[in-house]
Each structure stands twice: as structure tokens, then as C-alpha cells.
C-alpha positions, -999 to +999 in steps of 0.1 A: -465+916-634-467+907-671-477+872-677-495+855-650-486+815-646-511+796-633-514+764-623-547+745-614-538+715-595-550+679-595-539+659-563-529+620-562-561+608-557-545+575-545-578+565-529-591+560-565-590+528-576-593+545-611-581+579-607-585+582-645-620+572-648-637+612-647-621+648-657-615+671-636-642+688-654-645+720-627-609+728-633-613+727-672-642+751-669-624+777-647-591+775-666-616+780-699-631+811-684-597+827-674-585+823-708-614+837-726-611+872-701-574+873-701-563+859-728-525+859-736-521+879-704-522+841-685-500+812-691-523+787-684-518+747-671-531+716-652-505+699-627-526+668-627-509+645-597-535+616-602-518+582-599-483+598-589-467+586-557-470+610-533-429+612-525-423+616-565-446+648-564-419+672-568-407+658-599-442+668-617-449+703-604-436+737-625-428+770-613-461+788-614-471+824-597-500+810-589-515+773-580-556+771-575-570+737-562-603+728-559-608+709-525-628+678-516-627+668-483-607+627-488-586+647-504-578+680-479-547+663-469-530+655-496-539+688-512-522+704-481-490+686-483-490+695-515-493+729-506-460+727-480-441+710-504-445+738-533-439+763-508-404+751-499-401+746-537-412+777-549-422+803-516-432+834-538-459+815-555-498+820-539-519+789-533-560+798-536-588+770-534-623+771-530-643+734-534-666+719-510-643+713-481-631+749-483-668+761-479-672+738-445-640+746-430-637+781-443-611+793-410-591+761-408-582+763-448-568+801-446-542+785-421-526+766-456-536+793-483-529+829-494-571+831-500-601+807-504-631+813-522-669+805-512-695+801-531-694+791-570-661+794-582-670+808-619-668+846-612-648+845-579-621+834-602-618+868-626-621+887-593-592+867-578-567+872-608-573+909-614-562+918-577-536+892-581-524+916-606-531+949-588-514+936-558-544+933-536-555+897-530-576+896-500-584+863-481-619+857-487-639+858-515-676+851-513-700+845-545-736+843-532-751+848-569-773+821-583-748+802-609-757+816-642-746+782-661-750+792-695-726+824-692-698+802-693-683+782-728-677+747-722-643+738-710-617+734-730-601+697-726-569+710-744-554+716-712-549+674-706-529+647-728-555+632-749-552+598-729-568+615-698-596+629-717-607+602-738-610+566-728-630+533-732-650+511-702-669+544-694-701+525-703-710+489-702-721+455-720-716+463-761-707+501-756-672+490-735-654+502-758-666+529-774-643+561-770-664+581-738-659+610-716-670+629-691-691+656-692-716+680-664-751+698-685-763+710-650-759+719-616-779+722-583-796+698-562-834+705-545-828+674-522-814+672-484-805+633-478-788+630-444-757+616-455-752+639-484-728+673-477-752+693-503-747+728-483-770+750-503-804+732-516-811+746-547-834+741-581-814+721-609-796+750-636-794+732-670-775+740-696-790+754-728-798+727-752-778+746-779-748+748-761-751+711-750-749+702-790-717+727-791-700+707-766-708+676-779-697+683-813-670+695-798-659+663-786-666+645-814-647+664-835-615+674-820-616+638-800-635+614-820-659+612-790-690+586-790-703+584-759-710+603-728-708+596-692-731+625-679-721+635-640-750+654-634-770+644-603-796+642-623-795+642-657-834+632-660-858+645-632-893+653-625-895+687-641-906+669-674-898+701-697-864+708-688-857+669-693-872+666-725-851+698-741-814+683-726-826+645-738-831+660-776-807+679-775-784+648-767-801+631-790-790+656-824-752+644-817-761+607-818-738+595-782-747+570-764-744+583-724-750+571-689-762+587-664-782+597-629-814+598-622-837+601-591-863+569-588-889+589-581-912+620-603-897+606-634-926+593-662-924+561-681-927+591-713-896+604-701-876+570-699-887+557-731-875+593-752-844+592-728-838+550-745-847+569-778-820+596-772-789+572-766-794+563-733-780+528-722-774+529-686-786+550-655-776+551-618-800+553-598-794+562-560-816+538-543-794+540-509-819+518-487-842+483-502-863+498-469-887+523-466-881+532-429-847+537-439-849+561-465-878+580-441-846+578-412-824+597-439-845+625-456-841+604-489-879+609-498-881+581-518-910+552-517-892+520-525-927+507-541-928+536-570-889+530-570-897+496-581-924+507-608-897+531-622-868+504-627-895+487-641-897+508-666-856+515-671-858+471-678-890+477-704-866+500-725-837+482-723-820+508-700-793+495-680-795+500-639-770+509-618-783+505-582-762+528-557-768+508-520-752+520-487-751+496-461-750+507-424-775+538-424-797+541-393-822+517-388-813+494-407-828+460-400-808+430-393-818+410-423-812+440-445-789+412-464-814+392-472-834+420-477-809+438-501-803+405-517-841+403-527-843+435-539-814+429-563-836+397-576-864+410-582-851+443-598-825+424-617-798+455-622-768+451-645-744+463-617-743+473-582-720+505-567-718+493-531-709+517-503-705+513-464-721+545-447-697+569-442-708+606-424-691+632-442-686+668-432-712+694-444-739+663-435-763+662-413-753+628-397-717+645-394-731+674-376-757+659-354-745+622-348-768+623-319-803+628-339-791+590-356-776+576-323-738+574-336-707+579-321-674+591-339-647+611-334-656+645-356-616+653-353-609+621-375-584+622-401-603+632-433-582+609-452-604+576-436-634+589-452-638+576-487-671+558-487-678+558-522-645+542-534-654+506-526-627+486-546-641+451-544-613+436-533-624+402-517-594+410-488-605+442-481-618+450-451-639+481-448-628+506-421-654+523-398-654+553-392-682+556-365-705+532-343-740+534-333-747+536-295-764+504-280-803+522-286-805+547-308-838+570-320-846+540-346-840+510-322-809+491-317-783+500-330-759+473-353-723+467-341-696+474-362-690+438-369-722+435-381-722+464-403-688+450-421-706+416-419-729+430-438-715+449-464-684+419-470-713+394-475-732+416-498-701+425-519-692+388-521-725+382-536-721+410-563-688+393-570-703+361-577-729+373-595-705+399-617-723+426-604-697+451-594-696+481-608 
């Protein structure tokens, strides 16, 4: 084989209201890495399917020896279709995907591709395209290395039209329209919320402040870039040192960004250099306005520090983003009222509102029984898009589980309620033009 063509492929995403909105950042990395081993012994390309009707699919996909995906579980299905319908197209070609959904459901996948990969994808990859070449691709491939982030360059956006790399509306309020896109400085998460399919726990690898200011510049540079919307979980957190070094190095390229953060561990020192170093908006994943809530879920968060910390977000002029879920166990039935309050007295400048959702690789998806619910774990994975709310005032939310009549925390809502709940709340985000 001479010239290897690959193809990384982006599905329809259809189930985004703004399909658009991020990169598909991990794909840009690993097609960045290929190239800098290979070289000219790859050809190289994104297939990116987002916003395409799934019957016109064929119409947008080349003739590639190879096709990698990287698989989330909303979007397993479509990915496999995908799959069948290259297959018929083009049956010589190998299909290989690794992803989150591919680390949960490891023996289903292999049913639908030549080989999966588990574990971080960055040097699974090389190993995968060098026995693609000798003629030995085995079916599994298993990376159980700690991610060494800073071995890799920063991907190369050159493989996407400029239009789906560099857009306005990423931030809010004045910075609308600034040109903005999307970019990851670290990786790992230490936490273990209920609802959350974070398989591994793991400390927070940051990038190198050095190499943060190369990608930057980058982007300014070869895409007239001026602000950031950072993707990490959490972009500031409570190890003070390692937040101070990414926040200044931010701060050299002189972006404005949003971000994530954690309301709890973080210092008012922190916030006010993070305001100093462009920040102008941070979500913050409060889940639950109640305590015995966020003690149900794991979420170890105490709503009254929460408070003094978004406190300190309004002192600097630091927009919030509040990320609520409505329907998580326990919940009491005023949590309306309660939510409503919250929002009040906080005073946020938007609102991401989801209705809960148990996803695989959770703990509430794995052991409905410890949180008293009932659902089908065989549901179609395609219902299971919790955090796409699309604020349409017609839209009913669909559930994907109930709670039994008493549950471990009491008794348990009804469906209706839950919906109730979440419609009523979302109305009053819309009247108050706090959607996000």
C-alpha cells in the first residue's frame, strides 16, 4: 500500500440545534498527529456530515481506505448507519473508532467495525496505521498510559472550511460578535457525579503554558481569531498554581474566552486574575439549587460556598452561566420555586437547562435501583440527548425513565411533574431572556 486515505468522520449531528457551534477538536488533534509521523505517506481528510440530511449522506462521503469515528453515545446510531451505508459504497475500506461509547460497549461496537480502540486515542492511532500498512490490524487496541498532553502539537484546523472553524455568537453581551473558536488546554476530571459517564477519574493534565500561547497565536494569525470558548471541564479549579500559569498564559495573546469552572475550591484571587486575563463568561455546573440533591448525586458541592463564589464571578464582572438539571433524585416538589429563587438572587446572565437524562457509563444508568428509577437500559440511544434543550416553547421533553412510587430519597416525582417542571422553568428563562 502506498498512500494511505483516510478519512475521519463527523456524523449529522441532527440533534444539535447548532451543529456548528464547537469543532470537532479531538479529530483535528488525531488527524494532526498522523500527519506529523507519516507525513506524505497519508492523504489526510474530515468528512464532516453535520447539518446534512441523513438520506443525502452519500452524496458527501469519498472513497477513503480508511474511515475513523470518534463515537458518543446520541450519536452511536447514526454513526452505524453510516458505517453500512459506506460499506455498500465502498466494502474494501476499514471503519475504526474509539470515543466514549466505544469504551462502554466495547463487544457490541466490534459487531459494526474492523477494530475499536480503548483508552486515549493519541498513540493508539500510530499503532493502528502502521499495522494497517503491514497488513495486521487486530481488533482491539488498548492505551492504559496516563495522557501525556503536551507530546502532542495543537491541531491543525486546516483540515475544515474556514466557516466551520471560525464564527461569531460564541460569547455573549458586547463580545457577540467577535470572531471565536473553540479550543481544549486540558483533560481529565477528579470528580464522580452520578449522572456523569466520566469512566476513569483522573487529576486534571494541562497544557503547557507555552504551548497554549502557540495555539493561540496560531489562531490569530492564520484565522484572525479574538476570542476563545475554552471546553475544558475546568478551565479554572482549586489547584491555584496550575490555574494561575494557563490564565497568564491566556492572558499574553490578549482573547477574551469563556469557560467552565467548578463552584467550589476556587479563590476570589483566582477569579479576579482570571477577569484580568480576558475572561467574560463562565459556566458553572450548579446541577441542583438543593443541597440534599447534590449530596443524592456525588456532586460534592455546598450550594452556600456556591453562592459566595458567584458572588465573586458578579464582583468582577464575569458573566454566569448556570448549568441546572431538573428531575435528579430527591428533588423536592417546589424545586420551581426553589430554582426560580436561586436564579434571583444569583442573578446569572443565562441559563443552560437540562431534564435528567441517565446516560451509559453513569452510575444512575448502571444502578437505577440505588436512585429508585425505572427505565428500559435497552432504549434506543438515539432518545438520550439531555443536554440539547432547544427552547422551543412546543417542545415537549421526552423521558426517558421514571422514578418508582418511594424511592431511597422519598417519593418519587411522576413524569408529569418532572416535565411540569422543567416546561415551567424554561418558560421563565424565556421570558426573562435567559436562555442560553
Amino acid at each position: 500500500m502506498n498512500v494511505l486515505k483516510i478519512g475521519f468522520v463527523i456524523p449529522c449531528d441532527l440533534h444539535n440545534y447548532k451543529p456548528f457551534r464547537n469543532q470537532p477538536i479531538n479529530a483535528l488533534y488525531l488527524l494532526t498527529i498522523i500527519a506529523q509521523y507519516f507525513r506524505s505517506d497519508v492523504d489526510l481528510s474530515i468528512i464532516d456530515l453535520r447539518g446534512i440530511k441523513k438520506s443525502d449522506i452519500n452524496y458527501y462521503i469519498p472513497e477513503k481506505d480508511v474511515y475513523f469515528y470518534s463515537v458518543a453515545t446520541i450519536e452511536y446510531l447514526e454513526t452505524i448507519r453510516t458505517v453500512q451505508e459506506i460499506r455498500l459504497l465502498f466494502p474494501q475500506s476499514k471503519h475504526i473508532a474509539g470515543g466514549i461509547h466505544i469504551n462502554i460497549y466495547p463487544k457490541e461496537s466490534l459487531k459494526y467495525f474492523d477494530s475499536i480502540a480503548l483508552g486515549n486515542g493519541e498513540d493508539i492511532i500510530l499503532e493502528i496505521i502502521k499495522d494497517i500498512k503491514a497488513t495486521t490490524l487486530k481488533e482491539i487496541y488498548v492505551e492504559e498510559r496516563t495522557l501525556d498532553f503536551n507530546k502532542f502539537p495543537h491541531p491543525d484546523r486546516g483540515y475544515l472550511p474556514r466557516k466551520a472553524i471560525v464564527d461569531t455568537g460564541l460569547l455573549n453581551g458586547e463580545y457577540m460578535d467577535l470572531k471565536s473558536t473553540s479550543v481544549l488546554f486540558s483533560r481529565g476530571c477528579p470528580f464522580n457525579c452520578s449522572f456523569c459517564a466520566n469512566l476513569i477519574q483522573s487529576k486534571i493534565v494541562f497544557r503547557l503554558p507555552e504551548l497554549i500561547i502557540k495555539e493561540i497565536e496560531y489562531l490569530k494569525q492564520s484565522y484572525g481569531v479574538e476570542a476563545l470558548a475554552i471546553k475544558d471541564d475546568n478551565i479554572i479549579n482549586a489547584n491555584e498554581k496550575c490555574s494561575t500559569a494557563t490564565l497568564t498564559a491566556i492572558e499574553k495573546t490578549g482573547v477574551k474566552w469563556r469557560g467552565n469552572c467548578r463552584a467550589n475550591g476556587v479563590s476570589e484571587k483566582t477569579i479576579k486574575l482570571a477577569k484580568q486575563c480576558g475572561c467574560v463568561d463562565l459556566a458553572i455546573g450548579i446541577e441542583s439549587v438543593c443541597q440534599n440533591v447534590l449530596n443524592n448525586i456525588n456532586k460534592r458541592l455546598n450550594i452556600e460556598k456556591a453562592k459566595i463564589f458567584l458572588g465573586y464571578l458578579k464582583k468582577y464582572e464575569i458573566g454566569i452561566r448556570l448549568n441546572l438539571i431538573i428531575g435528579l433524585p430527591g428533588e423536592p416538589k417546589d424545586i420551581l420555586e426553589k430554582s426560580i429563587k436561586f436564579i434571583e438572587e444569583t442573578k446569572p446572565s443565562s441559563v443552560l437547562l437540562s431534564i435528567l437524562t441517565p446516560v451509559p457509563g453513569s452510575d444512575m444508568f448502571e444502578n437505577p435501583e440505588k436512585y429508585g428509577m425505572i427505565f428500559d437500559k435497552n432504549i434506543s440511544f438515539d432518545r438520550l440527548f439531555s443536554l440539547f434543550g432547544r427552547f422551543d416553547e412546543n417542545e415537549k421533553r421526552d423521558m426517558v425513565f421514571e422514578y418508582k412510587k418511594n424511592t431511597p430519597f422519598g417519593e418519587g416525582m411522576t413524569q408529569e411533574e418532572i416535565v411540569g417542571n422543567y416546561m415551567s422553568l424554561q418558560k421563565y428563562l424565556r421570558d426573562h431572556k435567559l436562555n442560553f
